[in-house]
N, C-alpha and C positions, 0 to 999 in steps of 0.2 A: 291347487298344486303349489306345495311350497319347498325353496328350499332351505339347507341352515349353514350352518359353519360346520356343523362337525362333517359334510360331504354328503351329506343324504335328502332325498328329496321325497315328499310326502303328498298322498295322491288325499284326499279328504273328500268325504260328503258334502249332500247341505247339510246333514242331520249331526256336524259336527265327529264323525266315528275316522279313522287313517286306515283306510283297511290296506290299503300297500305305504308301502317304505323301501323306497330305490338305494342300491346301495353300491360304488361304487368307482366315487369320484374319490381322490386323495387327497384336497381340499376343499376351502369352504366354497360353497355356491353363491356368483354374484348375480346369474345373471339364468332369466327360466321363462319361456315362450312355449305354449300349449299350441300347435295348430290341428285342426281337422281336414282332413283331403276328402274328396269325393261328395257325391249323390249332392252338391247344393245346387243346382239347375238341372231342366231337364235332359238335357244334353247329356249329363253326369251320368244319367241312368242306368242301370248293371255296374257303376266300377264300383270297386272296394271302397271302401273306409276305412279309413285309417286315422288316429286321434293321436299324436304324436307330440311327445315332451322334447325340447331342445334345453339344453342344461349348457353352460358354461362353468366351470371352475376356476379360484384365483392362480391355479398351476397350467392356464393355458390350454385346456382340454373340454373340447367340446362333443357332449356324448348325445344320442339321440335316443331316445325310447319308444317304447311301444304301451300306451297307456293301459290299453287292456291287458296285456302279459303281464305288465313290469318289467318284459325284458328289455335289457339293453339291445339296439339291431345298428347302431354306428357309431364310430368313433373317430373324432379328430383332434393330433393334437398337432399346439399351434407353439412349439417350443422352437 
């Protein structure tokens, strides 16, 4: 996962291919933290998964994603 200056953030393979491109920051991206929730011990067991992108932008706007959608699911801004 990366992001760039022009506001968009880019989900990529190993095999080098972008097959999503997040779109909807109105600055550039400084700052991009991948976490995963759920199923890592057994305890975990039956909850969801979830693989979620935290994105910051240089406009003070912090959005969260949904890896597998590409949807946006939160936003904070920090104006």
């Amino acid at each position: 996962v990366t992001g760039s200056e022009d506001g968009t953030i880019r989900i990529w393979t190993y095999d080098g291919m972008c097959p999503s491109v997040l779109e909807g920051h109105a600055s550039p991206i400084f700052s991009i933290r991948c976490w995963r929730s759920g199923a890592r011990h057994p305890e975990d067991a039956g909850r969801p998964q979830h693989d979620l992108i935290f994105a910051g932008d240089m406009d003070g706007t912090i959005r969260v994603w949904d890896r597998q959608s590409a949807a946006e699911i939160s936003r904070v801004d920090m104006h």
